[in-house]
N, C-alpha and C positions, 0 to 999 in steps of 0.2 A: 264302207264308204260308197255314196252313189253316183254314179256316174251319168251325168246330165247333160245333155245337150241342148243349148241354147241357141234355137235360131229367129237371129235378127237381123237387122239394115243399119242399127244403130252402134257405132263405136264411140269409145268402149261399150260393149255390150250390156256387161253385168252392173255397171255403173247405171247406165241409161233406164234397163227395163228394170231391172228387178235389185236396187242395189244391197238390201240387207242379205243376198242369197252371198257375197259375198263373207257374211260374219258365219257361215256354216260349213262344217268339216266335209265340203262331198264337192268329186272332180267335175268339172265346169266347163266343157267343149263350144264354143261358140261357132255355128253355121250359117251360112249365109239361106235362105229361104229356098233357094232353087237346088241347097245338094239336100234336101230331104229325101232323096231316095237311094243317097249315101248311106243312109243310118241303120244297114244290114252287117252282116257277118261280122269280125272282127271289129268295126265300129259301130257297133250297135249300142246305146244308153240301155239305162235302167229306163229312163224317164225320157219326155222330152217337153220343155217350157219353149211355148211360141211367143217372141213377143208380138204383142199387137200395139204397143202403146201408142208405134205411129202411123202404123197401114194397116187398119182394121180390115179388109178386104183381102191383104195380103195373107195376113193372119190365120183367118176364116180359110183359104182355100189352101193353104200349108196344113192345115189340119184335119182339112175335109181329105186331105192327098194324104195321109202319115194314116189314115183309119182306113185306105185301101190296101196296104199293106199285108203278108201271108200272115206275118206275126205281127197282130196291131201292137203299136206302144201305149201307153198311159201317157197322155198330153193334155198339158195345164197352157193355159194362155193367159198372157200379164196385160193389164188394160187400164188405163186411166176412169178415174169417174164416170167423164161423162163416156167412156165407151162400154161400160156394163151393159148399159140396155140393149144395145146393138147382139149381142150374146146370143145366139137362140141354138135348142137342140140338134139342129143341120151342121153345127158347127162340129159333133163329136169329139166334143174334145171332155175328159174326167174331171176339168175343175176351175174355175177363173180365179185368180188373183189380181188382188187391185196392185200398181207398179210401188205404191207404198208401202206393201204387206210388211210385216216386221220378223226377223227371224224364229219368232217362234211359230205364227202361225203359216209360214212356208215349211217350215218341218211337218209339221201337224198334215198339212195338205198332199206333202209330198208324202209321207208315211200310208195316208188313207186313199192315196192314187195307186200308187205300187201295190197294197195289197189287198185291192179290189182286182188288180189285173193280174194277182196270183204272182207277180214279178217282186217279193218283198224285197229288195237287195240290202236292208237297213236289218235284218235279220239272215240267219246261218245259211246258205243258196245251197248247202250239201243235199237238201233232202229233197228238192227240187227237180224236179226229169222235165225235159224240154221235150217234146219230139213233133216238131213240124210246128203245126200250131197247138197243139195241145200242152196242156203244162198240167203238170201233177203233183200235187206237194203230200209226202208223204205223212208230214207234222197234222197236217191238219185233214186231211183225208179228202181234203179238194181236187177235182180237175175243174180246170176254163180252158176254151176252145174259142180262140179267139178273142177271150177277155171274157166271155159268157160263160155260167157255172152249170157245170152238167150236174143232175140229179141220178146220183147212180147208187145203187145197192154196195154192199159189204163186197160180194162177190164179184161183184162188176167193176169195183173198182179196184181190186186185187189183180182180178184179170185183164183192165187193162193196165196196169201198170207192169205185171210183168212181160205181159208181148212189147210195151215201148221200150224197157229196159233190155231187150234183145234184139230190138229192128231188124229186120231184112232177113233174121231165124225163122226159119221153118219149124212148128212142135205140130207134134199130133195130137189127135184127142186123149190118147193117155197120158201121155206128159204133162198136157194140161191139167189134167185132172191130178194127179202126180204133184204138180209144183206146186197150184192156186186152193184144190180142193183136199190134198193128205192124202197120206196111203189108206188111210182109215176110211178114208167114203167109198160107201157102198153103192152110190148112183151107178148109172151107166152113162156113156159117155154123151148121150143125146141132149145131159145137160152143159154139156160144152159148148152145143149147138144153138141151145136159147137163149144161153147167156150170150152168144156172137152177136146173135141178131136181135137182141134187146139195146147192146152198146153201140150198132151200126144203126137205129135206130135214133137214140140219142145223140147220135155225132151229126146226124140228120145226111140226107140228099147230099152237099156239097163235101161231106167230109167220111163216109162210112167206105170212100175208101181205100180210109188208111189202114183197115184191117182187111187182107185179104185172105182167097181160100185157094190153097192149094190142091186141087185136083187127086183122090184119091192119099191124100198124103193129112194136110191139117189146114193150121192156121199161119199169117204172120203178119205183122205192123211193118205199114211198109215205108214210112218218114223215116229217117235216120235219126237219131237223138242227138241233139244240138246243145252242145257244152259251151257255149260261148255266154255269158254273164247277159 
């Protein structure tokens, strides 16, 4: 079941914006505009639908504010006819919905928002590792940073997936090699070291780091891993 948060100026809410979301089996929080930067830790959505059907302005800068976020959310905005055009890519937001949309294609929308942003919650979240902003799904052998898909190798994704599922551990290079590579590789450990700085690489500038090196000693990920849905 997904957990959604709806924030509007309109009461009833789900009535007004988006009424067929109420014929669908997922929990339905209604916010007022201004706590959108309530929607961290413990209340944080899968999802989040803006309405816009009657303050398109309001709309527009609720979701330009929900995409500055550490962990952006997947945000759909519900919009009348004629405020389609008004739409444009400034607005960051994953998806428009007309306020008419009918239950099935609100599922459809919501299913291909969630897991574009790696967040499927309409499927099994066990294999799923949070850490900071990075999300890693084991099923499918994806990470996004941020909502954006990193391109990573077999081993780079192995390796970062086990430094987030140990946060704030300290491993050396043999461990590493040990955990990610087998007792069986005969490398030397200096492929520990280009596989670091090929992933700090693709985590780019603002994010590489969340792996860091400890001094004579190894490696560690230094985001805590974040269990919250």
């Amino acid at each position: 079941m997904t957990h959604i948060a709806l924030l509007s100026t309109a009461f009833p809410a789900v009535e007004s914006a988006l009424p067929a979301l109420e014929l669908l089996p997922h929990r339905v929080r209604v916010h007022a505009p201004d706590e959108s930067s309530a929607l961290t830790g413990s209340a944080r959505p899968d999802v989040v639908i803006v309405d816009g059907t009657r303050n398109l302005v309001t709309a527009r800068n609720t979701a330009v504010s929900l995409s500055g976020l550490e962990r952006p959310l997947p945000v759909l905005v519900t919009v009348t006819e004629g405020g389609m055009a008004a739409v444009a890519p400034s607005w960051c937001v994953s998806d428009v919905l007309l306020h008419t949309a009918g239950p099935a294609e609100i599922e459809a929308r919501l299913r291909l928002a969630l897991a574009d942003a790696g967040t499927n919650a309409l499927e099994n979240d066990d294999a799923v590792i949070r850490a900071g902003a990075v999300v890693i799904d084991e099923n499918s052998y994806t990470v996004k940073l941020g909502g954006r898909a990193l391109n990573l190798t077999f081993k780079e994704f192995e390796l970062l997936k086990f430094l987030a599922q140990h946060a704030g551990r300290v491993f050396t290079r043999h461990q590493l090699l040990s955990e990610v590579w087998g007792y069986d590789y005969y490398g030397g450990t200096r492929t520990v070291d280009v596989h670091i700085r090929r992933l700090r690489a693709k985590l780019g500038a603002d994010h590489e780091h969340l792996i860091t090196t400890v001094r004579n000693v190894g490696y560690s990920y230094t985001a805590g891993r974040d269990q919250t849905p």
